[in-house]
C-alpha positions as a Markdown table, in Angstrom:
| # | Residue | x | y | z |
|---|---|---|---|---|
| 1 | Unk | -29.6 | 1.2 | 89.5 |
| 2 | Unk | -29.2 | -2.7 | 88.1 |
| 3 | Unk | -32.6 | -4.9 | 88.8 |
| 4 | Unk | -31.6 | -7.2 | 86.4 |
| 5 | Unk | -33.9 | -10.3 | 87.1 |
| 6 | Unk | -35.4 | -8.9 | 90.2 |
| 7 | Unk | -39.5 | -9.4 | 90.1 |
| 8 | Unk | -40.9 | -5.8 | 90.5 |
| 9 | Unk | -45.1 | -5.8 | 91.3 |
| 10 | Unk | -46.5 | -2.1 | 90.1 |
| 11 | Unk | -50.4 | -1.2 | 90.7 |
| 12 | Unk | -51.7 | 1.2 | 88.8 |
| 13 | Unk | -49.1 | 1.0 | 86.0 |
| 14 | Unk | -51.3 | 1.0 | 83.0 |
| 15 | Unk | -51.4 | 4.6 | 82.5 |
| 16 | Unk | -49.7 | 7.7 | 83.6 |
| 17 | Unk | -47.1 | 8.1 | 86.2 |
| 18 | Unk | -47.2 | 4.2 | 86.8 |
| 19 | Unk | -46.6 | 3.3 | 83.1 |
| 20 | Unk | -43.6 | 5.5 | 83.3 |
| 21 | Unk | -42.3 | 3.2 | 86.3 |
| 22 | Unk | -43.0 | -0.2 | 84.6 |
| 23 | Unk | -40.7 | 1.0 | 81.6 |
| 24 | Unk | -37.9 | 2.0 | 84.3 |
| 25 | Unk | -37.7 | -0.8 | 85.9 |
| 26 | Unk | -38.1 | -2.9 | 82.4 |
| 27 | Unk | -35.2 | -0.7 | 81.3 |
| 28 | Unk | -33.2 | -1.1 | 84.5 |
| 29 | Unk | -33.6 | -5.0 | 83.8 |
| 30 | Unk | -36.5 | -6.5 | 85.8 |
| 31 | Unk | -39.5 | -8.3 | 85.2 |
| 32 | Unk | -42.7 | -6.5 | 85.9 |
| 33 | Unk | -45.8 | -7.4 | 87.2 |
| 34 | Unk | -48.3 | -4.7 | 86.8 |
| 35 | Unk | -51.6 | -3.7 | 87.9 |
| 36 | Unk | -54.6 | -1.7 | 86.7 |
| 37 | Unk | -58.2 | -1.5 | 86.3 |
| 38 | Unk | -58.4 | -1.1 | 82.6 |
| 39 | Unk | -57.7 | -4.0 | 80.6 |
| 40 | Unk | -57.1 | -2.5 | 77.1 |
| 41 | Unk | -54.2 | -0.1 | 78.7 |
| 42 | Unk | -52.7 | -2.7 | 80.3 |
| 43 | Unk | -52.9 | -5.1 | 77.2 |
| 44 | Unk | -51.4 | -1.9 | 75.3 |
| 45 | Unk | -49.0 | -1.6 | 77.9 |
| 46 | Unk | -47.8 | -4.8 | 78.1 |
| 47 | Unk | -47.1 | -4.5 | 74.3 |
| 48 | Unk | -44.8 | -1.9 | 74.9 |
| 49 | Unk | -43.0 | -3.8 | 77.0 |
| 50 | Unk | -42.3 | -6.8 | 75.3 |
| 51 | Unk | -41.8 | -4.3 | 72.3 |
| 52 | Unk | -39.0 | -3.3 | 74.6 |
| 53 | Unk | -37.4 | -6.3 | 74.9 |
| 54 | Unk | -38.7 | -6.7 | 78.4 |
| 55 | Unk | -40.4 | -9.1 | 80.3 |
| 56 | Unk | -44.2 | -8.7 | 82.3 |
| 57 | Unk | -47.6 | -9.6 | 82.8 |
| 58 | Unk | -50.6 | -7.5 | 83.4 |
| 59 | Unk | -53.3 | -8.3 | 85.9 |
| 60 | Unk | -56.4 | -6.7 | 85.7 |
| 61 | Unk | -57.5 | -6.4 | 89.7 |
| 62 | Unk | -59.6 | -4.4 | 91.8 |
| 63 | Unk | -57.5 | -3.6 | 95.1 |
| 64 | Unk | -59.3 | -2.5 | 97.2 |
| 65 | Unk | -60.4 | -6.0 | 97.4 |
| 66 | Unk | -58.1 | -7.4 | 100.0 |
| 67 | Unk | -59.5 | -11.6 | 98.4 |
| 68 | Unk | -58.8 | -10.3 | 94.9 |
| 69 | Unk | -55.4 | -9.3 | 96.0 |
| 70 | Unk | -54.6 | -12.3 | 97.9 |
| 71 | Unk | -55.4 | -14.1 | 94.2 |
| 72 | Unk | -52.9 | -11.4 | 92.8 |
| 73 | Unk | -50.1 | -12.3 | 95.0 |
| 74 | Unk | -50.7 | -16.2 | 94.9 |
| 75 | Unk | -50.5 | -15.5 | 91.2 |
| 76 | Unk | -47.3 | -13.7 | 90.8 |
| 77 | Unk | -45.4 | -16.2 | 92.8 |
| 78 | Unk | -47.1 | -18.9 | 90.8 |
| 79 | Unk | -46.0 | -16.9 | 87.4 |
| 80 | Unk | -42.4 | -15.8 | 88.7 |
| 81 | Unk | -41.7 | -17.9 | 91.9 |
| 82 | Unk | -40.9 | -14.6 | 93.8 |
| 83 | Unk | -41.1 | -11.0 | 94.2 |
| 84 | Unk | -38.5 | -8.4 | 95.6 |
| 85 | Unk | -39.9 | -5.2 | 94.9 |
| 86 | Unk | -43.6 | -4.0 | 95.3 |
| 87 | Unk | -44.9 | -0.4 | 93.7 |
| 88 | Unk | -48.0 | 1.0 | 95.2 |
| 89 | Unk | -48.4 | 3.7 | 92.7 |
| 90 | Unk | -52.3 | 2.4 | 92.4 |
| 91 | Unk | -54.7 | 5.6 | 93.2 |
| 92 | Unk | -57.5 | 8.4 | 91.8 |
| 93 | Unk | -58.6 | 11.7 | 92.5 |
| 94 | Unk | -62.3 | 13.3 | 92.8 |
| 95 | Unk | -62.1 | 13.3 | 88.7 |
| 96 | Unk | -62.0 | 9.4 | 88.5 |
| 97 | Unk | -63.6 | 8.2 | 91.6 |
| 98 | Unk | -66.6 | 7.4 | 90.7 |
| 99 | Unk | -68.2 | 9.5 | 93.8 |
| 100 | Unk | -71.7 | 10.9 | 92.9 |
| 101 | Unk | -73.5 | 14.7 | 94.5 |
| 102 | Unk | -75.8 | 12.4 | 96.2 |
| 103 | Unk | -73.6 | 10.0 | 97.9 |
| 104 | Unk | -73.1 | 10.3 | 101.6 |
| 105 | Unk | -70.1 | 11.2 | 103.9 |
| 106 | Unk | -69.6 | 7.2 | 104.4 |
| 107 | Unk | -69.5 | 6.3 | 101.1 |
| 108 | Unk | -67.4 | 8.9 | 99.6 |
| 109 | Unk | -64.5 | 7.8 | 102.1 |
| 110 | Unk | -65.1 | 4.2 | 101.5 |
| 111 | Unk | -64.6 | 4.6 | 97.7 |
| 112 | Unk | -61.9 | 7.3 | 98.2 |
| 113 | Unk | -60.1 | 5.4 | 100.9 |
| 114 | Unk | -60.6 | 2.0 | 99.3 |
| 115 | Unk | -58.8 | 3.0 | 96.0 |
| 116 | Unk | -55.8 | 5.1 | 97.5 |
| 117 | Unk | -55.0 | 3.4 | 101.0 |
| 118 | Unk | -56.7 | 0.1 | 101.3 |
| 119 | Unk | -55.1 | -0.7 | 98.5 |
| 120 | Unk | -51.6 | 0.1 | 99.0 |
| 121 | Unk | -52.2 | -1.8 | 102.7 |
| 122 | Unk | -53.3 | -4.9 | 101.1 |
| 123 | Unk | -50.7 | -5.3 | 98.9 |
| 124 | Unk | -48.4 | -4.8 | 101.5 |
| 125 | Unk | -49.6 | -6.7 | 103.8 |
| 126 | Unk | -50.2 | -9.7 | 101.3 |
| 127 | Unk | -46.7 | -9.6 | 99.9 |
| 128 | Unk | -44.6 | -8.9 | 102.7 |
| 129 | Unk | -44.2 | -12.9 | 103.4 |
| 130 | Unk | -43.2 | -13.7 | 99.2 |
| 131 | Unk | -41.0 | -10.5 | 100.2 |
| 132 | Unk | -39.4 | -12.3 | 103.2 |
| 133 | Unk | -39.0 | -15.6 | 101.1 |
| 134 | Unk | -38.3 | -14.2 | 98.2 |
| 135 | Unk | -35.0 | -12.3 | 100.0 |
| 136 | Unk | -37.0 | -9.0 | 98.8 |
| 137 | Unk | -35.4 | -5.4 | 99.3 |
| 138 | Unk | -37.7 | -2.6 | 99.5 |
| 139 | Unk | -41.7 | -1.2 | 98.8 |
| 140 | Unk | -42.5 | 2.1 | 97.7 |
| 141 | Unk | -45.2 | 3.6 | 98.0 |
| 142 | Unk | -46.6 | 6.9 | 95.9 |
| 143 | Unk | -48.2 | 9.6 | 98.0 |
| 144 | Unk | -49.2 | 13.1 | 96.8 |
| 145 | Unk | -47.9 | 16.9 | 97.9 |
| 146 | Unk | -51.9 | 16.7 | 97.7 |
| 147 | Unk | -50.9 | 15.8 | 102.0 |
| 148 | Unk | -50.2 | 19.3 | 103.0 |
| 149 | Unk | -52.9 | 21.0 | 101.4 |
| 150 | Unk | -56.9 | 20.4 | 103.1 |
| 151 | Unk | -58.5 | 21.9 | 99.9 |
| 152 | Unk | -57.6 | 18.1 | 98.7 |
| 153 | Unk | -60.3 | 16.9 | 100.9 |
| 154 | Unk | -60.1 | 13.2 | 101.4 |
| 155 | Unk | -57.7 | 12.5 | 99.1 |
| 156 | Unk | -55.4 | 14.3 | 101.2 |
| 157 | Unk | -56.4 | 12.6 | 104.1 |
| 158 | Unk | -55.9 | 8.9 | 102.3 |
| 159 | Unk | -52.7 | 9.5 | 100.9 |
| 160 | Unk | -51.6 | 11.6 | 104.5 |
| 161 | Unk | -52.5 | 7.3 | 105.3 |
| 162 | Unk | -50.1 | 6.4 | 102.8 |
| 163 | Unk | -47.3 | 8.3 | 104.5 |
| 164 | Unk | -47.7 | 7.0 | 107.8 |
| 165 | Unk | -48.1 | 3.4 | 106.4 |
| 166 | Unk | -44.8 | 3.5 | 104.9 |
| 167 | Unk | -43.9 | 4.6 | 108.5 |
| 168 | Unk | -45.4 | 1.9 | 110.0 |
| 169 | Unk | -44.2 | -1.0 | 107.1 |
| 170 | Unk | -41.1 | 0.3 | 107.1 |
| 171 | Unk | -40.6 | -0.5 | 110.8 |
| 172 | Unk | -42.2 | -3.7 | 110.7 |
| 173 | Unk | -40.3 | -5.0 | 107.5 |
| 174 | Unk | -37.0 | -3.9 | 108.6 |
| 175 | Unk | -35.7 | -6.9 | 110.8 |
| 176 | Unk | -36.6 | -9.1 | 107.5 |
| 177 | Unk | -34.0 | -6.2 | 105.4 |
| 178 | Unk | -36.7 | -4.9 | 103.7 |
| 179 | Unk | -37.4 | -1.0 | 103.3 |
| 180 | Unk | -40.1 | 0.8 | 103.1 |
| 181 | Unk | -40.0 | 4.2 | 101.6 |
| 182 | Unk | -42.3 | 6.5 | 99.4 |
| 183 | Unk | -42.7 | 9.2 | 97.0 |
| 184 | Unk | -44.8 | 12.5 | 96.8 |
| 185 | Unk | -45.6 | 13.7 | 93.8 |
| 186 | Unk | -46.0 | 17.8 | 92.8 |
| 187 | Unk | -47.9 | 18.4 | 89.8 |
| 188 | Unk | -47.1 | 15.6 | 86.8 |
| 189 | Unk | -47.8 | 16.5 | 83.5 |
| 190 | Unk | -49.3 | 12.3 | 83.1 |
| 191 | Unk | -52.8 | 13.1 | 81.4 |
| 192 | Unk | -54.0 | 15.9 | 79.5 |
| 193 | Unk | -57.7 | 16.3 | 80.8 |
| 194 | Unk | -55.8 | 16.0 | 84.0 |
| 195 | Unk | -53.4 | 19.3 | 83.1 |
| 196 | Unk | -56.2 | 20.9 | 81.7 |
| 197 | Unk | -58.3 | 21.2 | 84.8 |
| 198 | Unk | -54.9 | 21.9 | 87.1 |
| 199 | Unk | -53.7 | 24.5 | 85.4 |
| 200 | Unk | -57.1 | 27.0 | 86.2 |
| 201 | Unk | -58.0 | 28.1 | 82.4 |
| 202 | Unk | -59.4 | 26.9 | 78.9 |
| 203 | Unk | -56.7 | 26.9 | 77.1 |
| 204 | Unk | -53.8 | 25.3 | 79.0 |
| 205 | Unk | -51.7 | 28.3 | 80.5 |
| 206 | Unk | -51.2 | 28.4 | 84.3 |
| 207 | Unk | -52.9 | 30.8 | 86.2 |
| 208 | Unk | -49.8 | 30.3 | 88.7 |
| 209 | Unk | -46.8 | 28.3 | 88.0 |
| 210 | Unk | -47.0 | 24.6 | 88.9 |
| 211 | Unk | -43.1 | 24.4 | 90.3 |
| 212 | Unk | -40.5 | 26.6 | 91.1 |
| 213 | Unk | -39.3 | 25.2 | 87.5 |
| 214 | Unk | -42.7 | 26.8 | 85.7 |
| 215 | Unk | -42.7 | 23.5 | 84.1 |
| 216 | Unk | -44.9 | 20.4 | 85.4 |
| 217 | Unk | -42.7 | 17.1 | 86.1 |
| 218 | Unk | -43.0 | 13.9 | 84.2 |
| 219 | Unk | -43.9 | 10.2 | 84.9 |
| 220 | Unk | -40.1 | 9.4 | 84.1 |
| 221 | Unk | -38.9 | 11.6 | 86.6 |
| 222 | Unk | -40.8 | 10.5 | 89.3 |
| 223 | Unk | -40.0 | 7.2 | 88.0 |
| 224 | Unk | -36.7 | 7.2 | 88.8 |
| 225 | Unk | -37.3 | 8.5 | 92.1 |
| 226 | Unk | -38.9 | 5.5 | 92.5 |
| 227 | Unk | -36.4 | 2.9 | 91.1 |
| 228 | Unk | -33.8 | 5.1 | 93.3 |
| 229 | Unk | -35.5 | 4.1 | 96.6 |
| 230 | Unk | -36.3 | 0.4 | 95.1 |
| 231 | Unk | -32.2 | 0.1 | 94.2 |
| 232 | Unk | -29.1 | -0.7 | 96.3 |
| 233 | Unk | -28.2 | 2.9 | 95.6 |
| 234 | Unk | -30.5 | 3.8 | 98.6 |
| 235 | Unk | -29.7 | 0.7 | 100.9 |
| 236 | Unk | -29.3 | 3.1 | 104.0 |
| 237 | Unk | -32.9 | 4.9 | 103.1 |
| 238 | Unk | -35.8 | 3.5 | 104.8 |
| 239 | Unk | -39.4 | 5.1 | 106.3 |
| 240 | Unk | -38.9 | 7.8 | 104.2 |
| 241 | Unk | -40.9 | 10.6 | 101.9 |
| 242 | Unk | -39.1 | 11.7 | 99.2 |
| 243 | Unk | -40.8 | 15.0 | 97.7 |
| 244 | Unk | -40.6 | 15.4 | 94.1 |
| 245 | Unk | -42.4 | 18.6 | 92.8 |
| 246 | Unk | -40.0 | 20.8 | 91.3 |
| 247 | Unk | -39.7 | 22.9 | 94.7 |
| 248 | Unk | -43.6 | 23.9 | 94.8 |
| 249 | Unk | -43.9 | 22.6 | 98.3 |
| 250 | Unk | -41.2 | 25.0 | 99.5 |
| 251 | Unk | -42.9 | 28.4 | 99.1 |
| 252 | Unk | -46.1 | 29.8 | 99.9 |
| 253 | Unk | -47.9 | 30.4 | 96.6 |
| 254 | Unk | -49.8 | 33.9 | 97.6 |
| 255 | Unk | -46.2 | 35.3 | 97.8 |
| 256 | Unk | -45.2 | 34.4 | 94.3 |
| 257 | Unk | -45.2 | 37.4 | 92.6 |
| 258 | Unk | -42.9 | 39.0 | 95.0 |
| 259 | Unk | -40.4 | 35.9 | 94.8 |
| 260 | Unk | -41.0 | 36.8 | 90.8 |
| 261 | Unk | -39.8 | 40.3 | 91.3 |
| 262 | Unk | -37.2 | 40.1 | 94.0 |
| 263 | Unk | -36.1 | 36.6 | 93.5 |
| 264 | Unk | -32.7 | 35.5 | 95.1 |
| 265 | Unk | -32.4 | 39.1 | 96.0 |
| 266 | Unk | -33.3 | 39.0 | 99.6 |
| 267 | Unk | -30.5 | 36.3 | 100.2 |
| 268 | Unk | -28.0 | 36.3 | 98.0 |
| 269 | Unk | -28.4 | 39.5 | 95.8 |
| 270 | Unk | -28.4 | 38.1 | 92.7 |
C-alpha cells in the first residue's frame, strides 16, 4: 500500500487510534499533516515521526470551526502545495466532551455534533477542491459500531452522520476520481481510562468479551484498514463502511454464553 510522497491530512491524530494512522501512513511513505486539539501530544507526536524518518507537521485546530479549518486547508497547500488523501478520524465520547448535568438538550448536541460530524463535514467540504487539483484519490472517514447501538445516545446519532456523509461525499467526489469510504471501529484498546470504564469492573477484566476474539483491537489494526481504503489496493471501493471489531457486531451479546457452550456446534459440529 505505497503512498510514497502522497500528502495525507489526519484529524485527531495526536493520540490514540489516529496516532496509530499517522505512523501508517509515515511508514507507507507519505507526508502527514495532522490534527488535534492538544498541543503537547501533537508536539510529542510529531517527534515520533521525524524520529521515524518521516515527514509532518502538526496543527493545533478546533474543527468544528468551519473559519479555523478553511485556515487549515489554506495552510497545508501553502506548506505542501497539495493534498491527496484526507483522514477524519477527529472525534470524542460523553468522557471527553466537555458536556455538563446542567446543560440543555441544544447544547449537548451542538458540542457533541460539532466535534464528531461538523467536523469531518468541514474538512471535507474545504478540501475537496485541493483534492480535485491536487489529482487526490480518496477520504476516509472513522465512524463507530457505537451506530447500531441507541444506549450511545448522541454519539451514535453523530457518527450514524458520519456514515451517510461518506455516502453522500462519496457520490459527489466520484466524477473528480476521488472515493469516499469509512471505517467503524469495535472496541480499541487506544487509552487505558478509556478500557477501564468499557470493560464494566475495577480491575480491568470484562464483564463480557469485547469481540468474538476476547481480545480488544488496536490503533494499528484499524490503521491499516484505513491506509487499505486510502491505497490503490481498494481502487474499485467507494461509499463504503468497512466494520472492524473483531466480529462483535455479528452476534447478539445476551446470547453469548450459549455461543460459549455450543459454539460452532449448531452449524458445523465442531
Amino acid at each position: 500500500m505505497n503512498m510514497t510522497d502522497k500528502i495525507v491530512l489526519v484529524t485527531g491524530g495526536n493520540s490514540g487510534i489516529g496516532r496509530g494512522i499517522v505512523h501508517r501512513f509515515v511508514a507507507e511513505g507519505a507526508k502527514v499533516v495532522f490534527v488535534g486539539r492538544d498541543p503537547q501530544k501533537g508536539d510529542a507526536v510529531l517527534s515520533e515521526v521525524e524520529e521515524a524518518g518521516g515527514e509532518g507537521a502538526f496543527f493545533p485546530v478546533d474543527l468544528s470551526s468551519e473559519p479555523a479549518v478553511e485556515e487549515l486547508i489554506n495552510a497545508v497547500e501553502q506548506r505542501f502545495g497539495a493534498l491527496h488523501v484526507v483522514v477524519n478520524n477527529a472525534g470524542f465520547g460523553g468522557r471527553r466532551s466537555g458536556i455538563s448535568d446542567g446543560d440543555k438538550p441544544g447544547k449537548r448536541w451542538d458540542i457533541m455534533r460539532g466535534g464528531n460530524l461538523d467536523s469531518g463535514y468541514f474538512v471535507s467540504a474545504h478540501a475537496l477542491p485541493l483534492l480535485k487539483k491536487s489529482g487526490g484519490q480518496a477520504i476516509v472517514n472513522v465512524s463507530s459500531t457505537a451506530t447500531w447501538h441507541g444506549n450511545w445516545g448522541l454519539y451514535c446519532i453523530a457518527k450514524a452522520g458520519v456514515e451517510g456523509m461518506t455516502r453522500a461525499f462519496a457520490a459527489e467526489a466520484a466524477p473528480f476520481g476521488i472515493r469516499v469510504n469509512g471505517v467503524s471501529p469495535g472496541w480499541i484498546a487506544s487509552d487505558p481510562a478509556m478500557e477501564a470504564t468499557a470493560s464494566g469492573s475495577d480491575d480491568g477484566t470484562w464483564d463480557m468479551p469485547p469481540s468474538l476474539l476476547n481480545r480488544m483491537g488496536t490503533p494499528a489494526e484499524i490503521a491499516s484498514a484505513v491506509v487499505f481504503l486510502a491505497s490503490d489496493e481498494a481502487s474499485f471501493v467507494t461509499g463504503q463502511t468497512l466494520i472492524v471489531d473483531g466480529g462483535m457486531m455479528v452476534i447478539d451479546y445476551p446470547s453469548r454464553p450459549m455461543l460459549d457452550n455450543v459454539g460452532g456446534k449448531l452449524n458445523s459440529g465442531s
